[in-house]
N, CA, C and O atoms as a printed pandas DataFrame, in Angstrom:
     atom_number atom_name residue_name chain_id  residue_number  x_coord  y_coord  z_coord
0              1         N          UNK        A               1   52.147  -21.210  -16.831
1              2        CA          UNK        A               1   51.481  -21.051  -15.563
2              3         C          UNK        A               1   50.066  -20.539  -15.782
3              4         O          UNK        A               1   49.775  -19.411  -16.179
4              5         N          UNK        A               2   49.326  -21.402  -15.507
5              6        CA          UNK        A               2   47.975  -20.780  -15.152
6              7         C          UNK        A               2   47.365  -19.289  -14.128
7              8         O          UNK        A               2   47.277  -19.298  -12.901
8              9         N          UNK        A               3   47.168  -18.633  -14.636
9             10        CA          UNK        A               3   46.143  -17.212  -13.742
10            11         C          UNK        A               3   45.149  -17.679  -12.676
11            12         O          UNK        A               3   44.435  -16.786  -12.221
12            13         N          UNK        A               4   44.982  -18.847  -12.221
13            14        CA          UNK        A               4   43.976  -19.424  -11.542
14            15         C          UNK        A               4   44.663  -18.925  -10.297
15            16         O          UNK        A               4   45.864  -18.657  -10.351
16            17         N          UNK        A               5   44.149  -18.816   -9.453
17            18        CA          UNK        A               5   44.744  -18.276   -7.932
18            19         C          UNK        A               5   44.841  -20.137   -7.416
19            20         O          UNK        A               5   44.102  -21.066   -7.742
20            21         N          UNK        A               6   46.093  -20.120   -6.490
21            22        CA          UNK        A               6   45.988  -21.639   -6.156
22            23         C          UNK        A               6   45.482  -22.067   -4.909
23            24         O          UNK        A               6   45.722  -21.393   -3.907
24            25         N          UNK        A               7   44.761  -23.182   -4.837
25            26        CA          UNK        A               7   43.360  -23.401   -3.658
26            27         C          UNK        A               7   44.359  -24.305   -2.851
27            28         O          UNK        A               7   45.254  -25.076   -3.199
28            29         N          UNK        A               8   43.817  -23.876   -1.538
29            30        CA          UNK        A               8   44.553  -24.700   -0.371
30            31         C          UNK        A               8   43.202  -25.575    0.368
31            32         O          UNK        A               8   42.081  -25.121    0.594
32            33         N          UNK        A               9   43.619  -26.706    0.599
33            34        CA          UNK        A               9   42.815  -27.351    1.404
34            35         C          UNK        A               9   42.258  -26.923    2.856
35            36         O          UNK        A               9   42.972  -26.661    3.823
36            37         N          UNK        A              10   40.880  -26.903    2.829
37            38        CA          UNK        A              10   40.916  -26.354    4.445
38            39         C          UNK        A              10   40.314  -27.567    5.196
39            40         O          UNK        A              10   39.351  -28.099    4.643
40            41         N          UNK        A              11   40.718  -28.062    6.324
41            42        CA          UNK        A              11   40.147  -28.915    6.868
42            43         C          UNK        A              11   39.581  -28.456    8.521
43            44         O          UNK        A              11   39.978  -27.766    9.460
44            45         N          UNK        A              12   38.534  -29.234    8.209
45            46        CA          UNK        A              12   38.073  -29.039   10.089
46            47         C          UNK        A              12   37.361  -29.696   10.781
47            48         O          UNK        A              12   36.841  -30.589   10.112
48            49         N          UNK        A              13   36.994  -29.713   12.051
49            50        CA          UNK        A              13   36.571  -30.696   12.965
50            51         C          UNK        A              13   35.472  -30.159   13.454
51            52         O          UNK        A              13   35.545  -28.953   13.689
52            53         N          UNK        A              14   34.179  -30.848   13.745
53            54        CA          UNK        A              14   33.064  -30.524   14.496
54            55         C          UNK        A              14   32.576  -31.594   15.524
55            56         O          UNK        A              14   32.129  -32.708   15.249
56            57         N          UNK        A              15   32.768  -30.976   16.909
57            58        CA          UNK        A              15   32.698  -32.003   18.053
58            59         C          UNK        A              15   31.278  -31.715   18.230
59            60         O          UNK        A              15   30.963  -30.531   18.102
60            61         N          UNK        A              16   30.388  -32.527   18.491
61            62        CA          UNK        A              16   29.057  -32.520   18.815
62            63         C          UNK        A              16   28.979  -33.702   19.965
63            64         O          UNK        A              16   29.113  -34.888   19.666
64            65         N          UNK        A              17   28.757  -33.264   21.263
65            66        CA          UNK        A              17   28.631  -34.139   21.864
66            67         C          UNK        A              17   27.142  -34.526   22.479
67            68         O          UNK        A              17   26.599  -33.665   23.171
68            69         N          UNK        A              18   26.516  -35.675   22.276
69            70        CA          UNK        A              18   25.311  -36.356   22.638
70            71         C          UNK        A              18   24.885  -35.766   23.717
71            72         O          UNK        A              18   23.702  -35.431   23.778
72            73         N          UNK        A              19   25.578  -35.573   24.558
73            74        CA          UNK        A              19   24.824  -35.415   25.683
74            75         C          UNK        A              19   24.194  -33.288   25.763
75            76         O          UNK        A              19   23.129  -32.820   26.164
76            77         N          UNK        A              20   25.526  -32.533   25.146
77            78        CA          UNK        A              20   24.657  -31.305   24.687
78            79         C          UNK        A              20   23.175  -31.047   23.139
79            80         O          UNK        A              20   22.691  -30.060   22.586
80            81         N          UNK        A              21   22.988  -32.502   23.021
81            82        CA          UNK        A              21   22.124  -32.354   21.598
82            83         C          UNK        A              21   20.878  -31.530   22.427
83            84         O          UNK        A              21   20.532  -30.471   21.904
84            85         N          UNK        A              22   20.269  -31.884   23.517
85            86        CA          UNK        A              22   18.939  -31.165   24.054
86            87         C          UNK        A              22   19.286  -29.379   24.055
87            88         O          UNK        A              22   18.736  -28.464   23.442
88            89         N          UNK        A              23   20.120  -29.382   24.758
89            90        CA          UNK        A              23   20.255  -27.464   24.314
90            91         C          UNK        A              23   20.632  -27.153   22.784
91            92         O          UNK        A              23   20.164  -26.200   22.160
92            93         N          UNK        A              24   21.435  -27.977   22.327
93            94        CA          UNK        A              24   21.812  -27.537   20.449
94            95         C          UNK        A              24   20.495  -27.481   20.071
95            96         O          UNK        A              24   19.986  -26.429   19.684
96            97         N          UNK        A              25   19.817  -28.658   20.158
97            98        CA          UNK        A              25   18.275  -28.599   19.738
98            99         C          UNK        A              25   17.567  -27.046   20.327
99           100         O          UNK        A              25   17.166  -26.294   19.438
100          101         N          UNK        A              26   17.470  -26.747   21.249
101          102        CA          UNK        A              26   16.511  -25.883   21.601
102          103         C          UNK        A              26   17.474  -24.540   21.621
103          104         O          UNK        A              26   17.160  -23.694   22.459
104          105         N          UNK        A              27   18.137  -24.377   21.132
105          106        CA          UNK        A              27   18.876  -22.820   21.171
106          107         C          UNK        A              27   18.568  -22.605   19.019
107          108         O          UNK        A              27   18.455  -21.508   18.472
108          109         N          UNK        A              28   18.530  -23.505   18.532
109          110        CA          UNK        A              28   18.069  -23.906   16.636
110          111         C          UNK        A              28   16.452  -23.516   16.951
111          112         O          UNK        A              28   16.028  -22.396   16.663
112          113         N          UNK        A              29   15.595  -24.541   17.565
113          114        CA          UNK        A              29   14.865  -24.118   17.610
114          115         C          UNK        A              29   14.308  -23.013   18.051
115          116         O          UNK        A              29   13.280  -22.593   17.520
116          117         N          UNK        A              30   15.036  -22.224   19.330
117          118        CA          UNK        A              30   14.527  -20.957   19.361
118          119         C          UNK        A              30   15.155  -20.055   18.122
119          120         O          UNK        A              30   14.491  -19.179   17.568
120          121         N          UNK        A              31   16.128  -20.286   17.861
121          122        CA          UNK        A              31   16.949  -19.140   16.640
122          123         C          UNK        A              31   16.054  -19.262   15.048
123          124         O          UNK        A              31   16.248  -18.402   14.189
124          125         N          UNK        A              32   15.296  -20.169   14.860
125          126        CA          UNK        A              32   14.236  -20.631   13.876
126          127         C          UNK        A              32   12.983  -19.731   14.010
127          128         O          UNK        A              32   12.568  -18.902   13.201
128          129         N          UNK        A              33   12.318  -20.190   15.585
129          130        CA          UNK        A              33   10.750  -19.059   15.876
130          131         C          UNK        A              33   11.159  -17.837   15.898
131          132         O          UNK        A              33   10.221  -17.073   15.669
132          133         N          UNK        A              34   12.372  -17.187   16.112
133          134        CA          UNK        A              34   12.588  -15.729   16.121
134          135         C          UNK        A              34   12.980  -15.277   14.440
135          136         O          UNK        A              34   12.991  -14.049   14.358
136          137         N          UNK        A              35   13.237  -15.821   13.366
137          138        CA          UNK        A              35   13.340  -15.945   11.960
138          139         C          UNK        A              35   12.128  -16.130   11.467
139          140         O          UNK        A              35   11.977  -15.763   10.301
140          141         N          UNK        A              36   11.110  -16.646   12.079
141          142        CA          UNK        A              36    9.323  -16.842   11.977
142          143         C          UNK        A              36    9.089  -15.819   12.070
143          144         O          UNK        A              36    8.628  -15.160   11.138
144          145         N          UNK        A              37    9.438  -15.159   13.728
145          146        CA          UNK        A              37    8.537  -13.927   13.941
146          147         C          UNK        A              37    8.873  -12.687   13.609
147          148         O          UNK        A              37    8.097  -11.747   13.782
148          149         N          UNK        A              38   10.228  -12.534   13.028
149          150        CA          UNK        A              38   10.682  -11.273   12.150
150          151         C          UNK        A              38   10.176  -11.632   10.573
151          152         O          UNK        A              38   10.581  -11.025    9.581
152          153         N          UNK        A              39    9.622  -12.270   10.562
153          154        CA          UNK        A              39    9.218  -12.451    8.627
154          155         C          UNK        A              39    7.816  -12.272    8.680
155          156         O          UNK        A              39    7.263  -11.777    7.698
156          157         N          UNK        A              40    6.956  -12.697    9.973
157          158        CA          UNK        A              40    5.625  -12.200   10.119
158          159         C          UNK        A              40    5.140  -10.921   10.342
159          160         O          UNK        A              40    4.019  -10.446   10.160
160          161         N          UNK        A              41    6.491  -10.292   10.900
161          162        CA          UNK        A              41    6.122   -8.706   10.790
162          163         C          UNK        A              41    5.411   -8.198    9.579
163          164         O          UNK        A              41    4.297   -7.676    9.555
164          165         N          UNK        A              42    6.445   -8.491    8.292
165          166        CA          UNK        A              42    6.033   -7.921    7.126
166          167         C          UNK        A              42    4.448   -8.579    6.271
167          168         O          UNK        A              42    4.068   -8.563    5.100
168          169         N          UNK        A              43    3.741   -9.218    7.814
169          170        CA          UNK        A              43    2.748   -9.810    7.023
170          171         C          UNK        A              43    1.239   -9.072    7.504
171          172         O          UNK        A              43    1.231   -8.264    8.433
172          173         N          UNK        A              44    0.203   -9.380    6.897
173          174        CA          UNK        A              44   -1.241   -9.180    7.401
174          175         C          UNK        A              44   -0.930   -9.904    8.439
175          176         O          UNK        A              44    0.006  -10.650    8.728
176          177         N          UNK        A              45   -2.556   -9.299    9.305
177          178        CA          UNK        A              45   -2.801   -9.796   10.644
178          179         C          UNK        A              45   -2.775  -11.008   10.845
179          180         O          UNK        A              45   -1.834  -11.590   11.384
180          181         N          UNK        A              46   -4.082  -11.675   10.324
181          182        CA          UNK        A              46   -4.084  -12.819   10.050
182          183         C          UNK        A              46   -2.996  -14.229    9.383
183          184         O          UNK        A              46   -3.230  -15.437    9.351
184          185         N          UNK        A              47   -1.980  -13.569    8.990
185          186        CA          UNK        A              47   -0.819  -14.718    8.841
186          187         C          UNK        A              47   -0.031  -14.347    9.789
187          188         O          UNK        A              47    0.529  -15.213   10.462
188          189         N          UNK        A              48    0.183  -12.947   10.050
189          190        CA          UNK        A              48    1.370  -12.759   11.440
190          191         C          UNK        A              48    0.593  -13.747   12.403
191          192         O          UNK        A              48    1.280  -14.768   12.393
192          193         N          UNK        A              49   -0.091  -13.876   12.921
193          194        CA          UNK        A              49   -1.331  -13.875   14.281
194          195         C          UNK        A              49   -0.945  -16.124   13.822
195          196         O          UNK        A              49   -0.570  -16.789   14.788
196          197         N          UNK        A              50   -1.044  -16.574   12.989
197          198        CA          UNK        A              50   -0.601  -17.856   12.208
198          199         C          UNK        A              50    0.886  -18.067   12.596
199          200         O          UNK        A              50    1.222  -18.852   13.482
200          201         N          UNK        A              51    1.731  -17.336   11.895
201          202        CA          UNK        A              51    3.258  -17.507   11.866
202          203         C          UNK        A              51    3.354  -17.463   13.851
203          204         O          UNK        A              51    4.033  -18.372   14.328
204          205         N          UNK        A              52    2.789  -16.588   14.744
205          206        CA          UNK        A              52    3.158  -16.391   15.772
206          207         C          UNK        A              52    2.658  -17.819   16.505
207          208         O          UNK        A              52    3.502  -18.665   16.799
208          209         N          UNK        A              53    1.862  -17.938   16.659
209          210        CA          UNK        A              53    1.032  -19.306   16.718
210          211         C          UNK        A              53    2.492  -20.950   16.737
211          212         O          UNK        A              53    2.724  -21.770   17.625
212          213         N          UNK        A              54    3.019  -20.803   15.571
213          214        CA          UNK        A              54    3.673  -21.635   14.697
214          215         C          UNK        A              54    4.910  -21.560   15.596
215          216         O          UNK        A              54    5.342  -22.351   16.434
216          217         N          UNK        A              55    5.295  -20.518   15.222
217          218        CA          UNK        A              55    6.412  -20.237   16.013
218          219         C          UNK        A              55    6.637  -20.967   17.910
219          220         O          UNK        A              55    7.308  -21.846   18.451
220          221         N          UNK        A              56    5.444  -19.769   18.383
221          222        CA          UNK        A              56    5.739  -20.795   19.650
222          223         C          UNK        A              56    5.645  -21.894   20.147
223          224         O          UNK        A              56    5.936  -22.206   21.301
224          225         N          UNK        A              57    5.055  -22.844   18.953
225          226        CA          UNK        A              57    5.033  -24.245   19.009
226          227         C          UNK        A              57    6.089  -25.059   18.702
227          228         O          UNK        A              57    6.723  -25.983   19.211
228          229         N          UNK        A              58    6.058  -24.176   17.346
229          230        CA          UNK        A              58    7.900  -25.024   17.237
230          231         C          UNK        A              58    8.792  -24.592   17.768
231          232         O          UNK        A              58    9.858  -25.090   17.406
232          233         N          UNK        A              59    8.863  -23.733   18.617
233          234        CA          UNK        A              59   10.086  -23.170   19.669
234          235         C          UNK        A              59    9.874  -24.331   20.576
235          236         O          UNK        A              59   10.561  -25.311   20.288
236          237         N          UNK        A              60    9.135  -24.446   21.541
237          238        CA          UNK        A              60    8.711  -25.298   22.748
238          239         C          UNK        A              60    8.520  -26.859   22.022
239          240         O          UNK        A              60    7.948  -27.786   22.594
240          241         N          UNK        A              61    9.111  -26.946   20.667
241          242        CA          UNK        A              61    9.185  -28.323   20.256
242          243         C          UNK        A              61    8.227  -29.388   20.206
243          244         O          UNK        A              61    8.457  -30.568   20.472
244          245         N          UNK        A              62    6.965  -28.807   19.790
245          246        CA          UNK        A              62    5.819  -29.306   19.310
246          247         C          UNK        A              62    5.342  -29.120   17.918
247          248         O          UNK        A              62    5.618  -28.118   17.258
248          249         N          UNK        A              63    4.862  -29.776   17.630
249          250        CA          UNK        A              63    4.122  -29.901   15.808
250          251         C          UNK        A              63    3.176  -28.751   16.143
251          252         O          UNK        A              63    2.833  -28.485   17.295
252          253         N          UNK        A              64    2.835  -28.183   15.213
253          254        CA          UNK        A              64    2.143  -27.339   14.948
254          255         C          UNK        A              64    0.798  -27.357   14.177
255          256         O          UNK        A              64    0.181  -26.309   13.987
């Protein structure tokens, strides 16, 4: 007998339905600009003042 601990299969399902993709999209994209604007804290003015910029563009789903 092997010492290996024995692996069980895990299986699972992910329903994504088309018609919620516009809020999935924009609840990612807001959860993304708020991961922007806590990492710009730890920055100079001038890149926070950038990252913030960035952020609310790509929140509101525009190029930047």
């Amino acid at each position: 007998m092997s010492d290996e601990p024995e692996r069980r299969t895990v299986r699972g399902e992910l329903v994504v339905r088309l018609a919620d993709a516009p809020e999935i999209l924009s609840g990612l994209r807001h959860e993304m600009a708020q991961l922007l604007r806590d990492a710009a804290e730890d920055e100079g003015p001038e890149v926070a003042a950038f990252a913030q910029r960035v952020a609310a563009a790509f929140e509101a789903g525009q190029e930047a």
